[in-house]
C-alpha positions in Angstrom: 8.1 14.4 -61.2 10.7 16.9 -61.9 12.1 16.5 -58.5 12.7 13.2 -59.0 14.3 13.8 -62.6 16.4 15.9 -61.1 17.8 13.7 -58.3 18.2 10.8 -61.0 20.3 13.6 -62.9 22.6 14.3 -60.2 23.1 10.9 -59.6 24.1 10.0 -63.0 26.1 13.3 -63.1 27.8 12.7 -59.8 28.5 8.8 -61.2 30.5 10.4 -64.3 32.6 11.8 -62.0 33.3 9.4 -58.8 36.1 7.0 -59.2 34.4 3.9 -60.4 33.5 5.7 -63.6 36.8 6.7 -63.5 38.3 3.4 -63.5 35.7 1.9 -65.6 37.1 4.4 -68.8 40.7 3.6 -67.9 40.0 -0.4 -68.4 38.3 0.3 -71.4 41.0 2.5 -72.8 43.5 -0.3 -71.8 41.3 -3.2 -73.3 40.2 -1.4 -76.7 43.4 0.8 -77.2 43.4 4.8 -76.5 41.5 5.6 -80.0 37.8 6.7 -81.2 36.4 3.7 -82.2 33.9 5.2 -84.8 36.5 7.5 -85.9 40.3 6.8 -84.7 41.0 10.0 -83.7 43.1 10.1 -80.5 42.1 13.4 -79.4 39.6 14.3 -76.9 38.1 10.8 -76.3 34.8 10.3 -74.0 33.6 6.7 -73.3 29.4 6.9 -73.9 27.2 4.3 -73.3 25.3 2.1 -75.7 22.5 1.9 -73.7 20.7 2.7 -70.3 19.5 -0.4 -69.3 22.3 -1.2 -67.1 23.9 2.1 -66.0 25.8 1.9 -62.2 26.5 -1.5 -63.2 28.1 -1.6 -67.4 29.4 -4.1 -69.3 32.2 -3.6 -71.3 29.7 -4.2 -74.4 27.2 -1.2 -73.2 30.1 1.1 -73.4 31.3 2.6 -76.5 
């Protein structure tokens, strides 16, 4: 069990930093502006997900 918890946390890790992820953050910046949207701060922004159900393949409107 903790094997496999493991490998399902390297993959997730390893998705936060390939490319896709990377371009998934920059159209959502571009759509919804370059600002926290709980917050408005312009500083230090992350893009987190909503929910889990469908990480490796998000919608815009699992992604805050």
């Amino acid at each position: 069990m903790r094997k496999a918890k493991a490998r399902r946390s390297k993959k997730y890790y390893d998705y936060l930093l390939s490319d896709k992820w990377a371009q998934i953050k920059i159209d959502l910046y571009d759509s919804r502006g370059r600002a926290c949207e709980v917050c408005a701060s312009v500083r230090q922004l992350q893009v987190h997900h909503l929910t889990y159900a469908n990480v490796y393949k998000e919608e815009p409107e699992d992604l805050i």
